[in-house]
Backbone as CSV, one residue per row, in Angstrom:
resi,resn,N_x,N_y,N_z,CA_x,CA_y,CA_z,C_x,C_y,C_z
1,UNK,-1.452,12.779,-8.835,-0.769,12.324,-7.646,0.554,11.671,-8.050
2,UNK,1.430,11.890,-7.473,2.312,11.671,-7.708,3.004,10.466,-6.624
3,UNK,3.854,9.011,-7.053,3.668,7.740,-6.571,5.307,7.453,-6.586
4,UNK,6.042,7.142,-5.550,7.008,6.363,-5.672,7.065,5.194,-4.671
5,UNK,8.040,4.524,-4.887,7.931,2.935,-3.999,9.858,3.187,-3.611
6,UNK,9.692,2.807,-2.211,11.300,2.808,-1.600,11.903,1.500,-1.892
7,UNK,12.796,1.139,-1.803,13.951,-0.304,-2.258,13.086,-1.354,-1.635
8,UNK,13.029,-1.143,-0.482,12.294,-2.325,0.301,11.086,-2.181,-0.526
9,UNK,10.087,-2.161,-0.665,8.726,-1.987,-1.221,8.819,-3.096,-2.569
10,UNK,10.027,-2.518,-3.951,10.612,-2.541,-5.024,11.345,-4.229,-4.704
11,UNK,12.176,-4.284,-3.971,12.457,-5.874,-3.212,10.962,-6.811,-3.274
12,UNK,10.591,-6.846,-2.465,9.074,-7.364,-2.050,8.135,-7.873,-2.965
13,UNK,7.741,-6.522,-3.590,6.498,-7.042,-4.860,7.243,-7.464,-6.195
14,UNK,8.594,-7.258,-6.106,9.144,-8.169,-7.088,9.269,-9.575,-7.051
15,UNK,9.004,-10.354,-5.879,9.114,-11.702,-4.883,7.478,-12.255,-5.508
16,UNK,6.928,-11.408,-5.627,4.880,-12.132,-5.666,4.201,-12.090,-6.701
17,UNK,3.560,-12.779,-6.303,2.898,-13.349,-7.454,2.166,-12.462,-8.935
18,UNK,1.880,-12.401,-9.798,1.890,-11.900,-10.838,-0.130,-11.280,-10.616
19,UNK,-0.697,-12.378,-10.085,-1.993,-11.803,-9.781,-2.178,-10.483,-8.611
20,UNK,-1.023,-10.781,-7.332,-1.062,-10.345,-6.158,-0.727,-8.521,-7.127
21,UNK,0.732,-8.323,-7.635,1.623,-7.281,-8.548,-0.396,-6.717,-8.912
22,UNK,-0.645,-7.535,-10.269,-1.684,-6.683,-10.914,-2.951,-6.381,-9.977
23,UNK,-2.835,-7.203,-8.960,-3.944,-6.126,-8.094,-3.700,-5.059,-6.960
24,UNK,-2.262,-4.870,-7.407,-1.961,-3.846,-6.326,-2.080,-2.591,-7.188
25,UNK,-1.883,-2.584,-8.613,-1.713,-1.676,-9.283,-3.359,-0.807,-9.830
26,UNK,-4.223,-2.403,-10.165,-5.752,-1.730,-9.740,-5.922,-0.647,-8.453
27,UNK,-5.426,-0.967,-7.368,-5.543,-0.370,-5.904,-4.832,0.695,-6.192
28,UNK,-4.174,0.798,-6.467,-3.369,2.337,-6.659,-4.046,3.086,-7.719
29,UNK,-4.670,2.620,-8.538,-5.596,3.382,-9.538,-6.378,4.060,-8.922
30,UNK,-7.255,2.996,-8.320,-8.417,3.002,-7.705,-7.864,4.588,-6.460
31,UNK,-7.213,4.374,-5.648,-6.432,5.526,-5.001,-6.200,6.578,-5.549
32,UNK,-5.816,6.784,-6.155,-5.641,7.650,-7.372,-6.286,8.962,-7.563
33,UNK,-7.875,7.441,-7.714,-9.506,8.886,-8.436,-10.159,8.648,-7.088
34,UNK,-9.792,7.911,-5.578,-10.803,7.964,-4.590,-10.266,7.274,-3.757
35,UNK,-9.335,8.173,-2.882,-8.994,7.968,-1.664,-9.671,6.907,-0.275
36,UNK,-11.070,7.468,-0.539,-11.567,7.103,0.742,-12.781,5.850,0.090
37,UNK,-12.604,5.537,-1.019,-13.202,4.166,-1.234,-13.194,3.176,-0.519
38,UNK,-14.321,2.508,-0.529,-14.604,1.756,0.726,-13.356,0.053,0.597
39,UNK,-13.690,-0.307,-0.407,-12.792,-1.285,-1.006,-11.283,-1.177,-0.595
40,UNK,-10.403,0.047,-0.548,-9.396,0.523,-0.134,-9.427,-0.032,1.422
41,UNK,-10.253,0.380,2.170,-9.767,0.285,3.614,-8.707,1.468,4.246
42,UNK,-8.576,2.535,3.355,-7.533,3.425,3.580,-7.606,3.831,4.869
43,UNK,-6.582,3.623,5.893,-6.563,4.395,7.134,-5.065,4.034,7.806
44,UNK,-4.971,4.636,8.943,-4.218,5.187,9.921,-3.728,3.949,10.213
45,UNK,-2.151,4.099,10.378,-1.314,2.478,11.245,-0.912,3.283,12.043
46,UNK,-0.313,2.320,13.400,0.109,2.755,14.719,1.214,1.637,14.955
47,UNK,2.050,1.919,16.088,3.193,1.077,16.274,3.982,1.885,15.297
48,UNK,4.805,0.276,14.804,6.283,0.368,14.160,5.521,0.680,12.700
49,UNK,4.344,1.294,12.374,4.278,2.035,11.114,3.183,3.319,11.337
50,UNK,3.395,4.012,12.584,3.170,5.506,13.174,3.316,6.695,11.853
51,UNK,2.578,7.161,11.549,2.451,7.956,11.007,2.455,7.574,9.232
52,UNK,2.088,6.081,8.693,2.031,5.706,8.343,0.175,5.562,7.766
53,UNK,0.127,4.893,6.354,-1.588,4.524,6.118,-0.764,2.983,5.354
54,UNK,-2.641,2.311,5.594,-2.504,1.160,4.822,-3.763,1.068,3.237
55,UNK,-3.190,-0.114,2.733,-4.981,-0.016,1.635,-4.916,-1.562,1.691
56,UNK,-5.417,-2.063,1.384,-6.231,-3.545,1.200,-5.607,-3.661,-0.598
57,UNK,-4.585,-4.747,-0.920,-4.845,-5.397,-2.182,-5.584,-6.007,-2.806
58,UNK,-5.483,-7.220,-1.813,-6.237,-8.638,-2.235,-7.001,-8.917,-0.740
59,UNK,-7.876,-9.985,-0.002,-8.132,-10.270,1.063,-7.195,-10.272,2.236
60,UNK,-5.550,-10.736,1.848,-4.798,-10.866,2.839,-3.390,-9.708,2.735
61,UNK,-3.346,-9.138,1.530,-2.279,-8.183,1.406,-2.777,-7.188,1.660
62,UNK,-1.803,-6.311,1.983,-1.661,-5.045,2.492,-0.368,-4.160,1.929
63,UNK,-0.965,-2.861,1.049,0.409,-2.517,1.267,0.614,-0.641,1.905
64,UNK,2.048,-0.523,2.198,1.927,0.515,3.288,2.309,1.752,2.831
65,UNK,2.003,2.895,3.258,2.768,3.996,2.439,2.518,5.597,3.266
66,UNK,3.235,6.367,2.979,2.883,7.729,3.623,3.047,8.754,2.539
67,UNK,1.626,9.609,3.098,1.652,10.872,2.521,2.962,12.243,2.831
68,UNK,3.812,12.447,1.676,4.261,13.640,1.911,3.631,14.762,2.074
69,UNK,2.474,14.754,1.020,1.998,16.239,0.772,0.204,15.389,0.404
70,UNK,-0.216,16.300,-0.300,-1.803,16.257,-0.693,-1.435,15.341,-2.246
71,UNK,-0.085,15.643,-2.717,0.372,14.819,-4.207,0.980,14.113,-4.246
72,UNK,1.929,13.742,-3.054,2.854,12.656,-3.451,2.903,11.737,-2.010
73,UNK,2.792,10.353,-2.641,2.847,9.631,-2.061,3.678,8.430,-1.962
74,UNK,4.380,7.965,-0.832,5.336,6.847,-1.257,4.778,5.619,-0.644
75,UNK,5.037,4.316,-0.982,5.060,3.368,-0.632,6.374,2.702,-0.173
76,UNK,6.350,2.039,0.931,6.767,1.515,1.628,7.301,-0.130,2.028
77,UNK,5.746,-0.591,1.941,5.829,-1.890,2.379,5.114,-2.720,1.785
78,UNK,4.838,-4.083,1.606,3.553,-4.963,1.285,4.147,-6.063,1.872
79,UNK,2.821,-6.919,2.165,2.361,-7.658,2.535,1.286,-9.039,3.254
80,UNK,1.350,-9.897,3.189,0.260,-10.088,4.137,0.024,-9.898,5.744
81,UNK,-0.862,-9.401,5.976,-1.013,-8.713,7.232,-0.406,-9.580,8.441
82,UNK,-0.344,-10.939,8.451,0.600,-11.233,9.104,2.000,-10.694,9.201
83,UNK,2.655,-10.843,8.159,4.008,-10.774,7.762,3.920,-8.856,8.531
84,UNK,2.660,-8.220,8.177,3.331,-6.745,8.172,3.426,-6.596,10.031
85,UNK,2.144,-6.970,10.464,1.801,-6.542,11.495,1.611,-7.532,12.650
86,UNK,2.180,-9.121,12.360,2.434,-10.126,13.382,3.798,-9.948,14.068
């Protein structure tokens, strides 16, 4: 699978914390070999991130991203679910 992160995304998780960074990168592993793992939370956003998915980092982060294809995927956004979706 193939993974990139847009400026905003690259902005953001450069701002947090060093535990928050290494467990986003577990999550993207974890994504990786199993999409639909339960731990992920992988699913469908609506609104101002329509056509969009989310995954679960940590308890309160979130980060956001869309499928181009079946291989590549970009990321978008992170945050805590306030910040994304208050």
């Amino acid at each position: 699978m193939q993974v990139s992160f847009s400026t905003n995304f690259n902005k953001k998780i450069k701002k947090m914390s060093a535990k928050v960074v290494d467990k986003f990168f577990e999550r993207l592993e974890l994504l990786k070999r199993d999409k639909s793992n339960p731990i992920l939370n992988n699913h469908k956003l609506h609104g101002e991130y329509e056509g969009c998915r989310s995954i679960n980092v940590t308890g309160n982060f979130r980060a956001v991203f869309e499928y181009f294809d079946e291989d590549k995927i970009v990321f978008s956004d992170i945050g805590t679910h306030p910040e994304l979706y208050g």
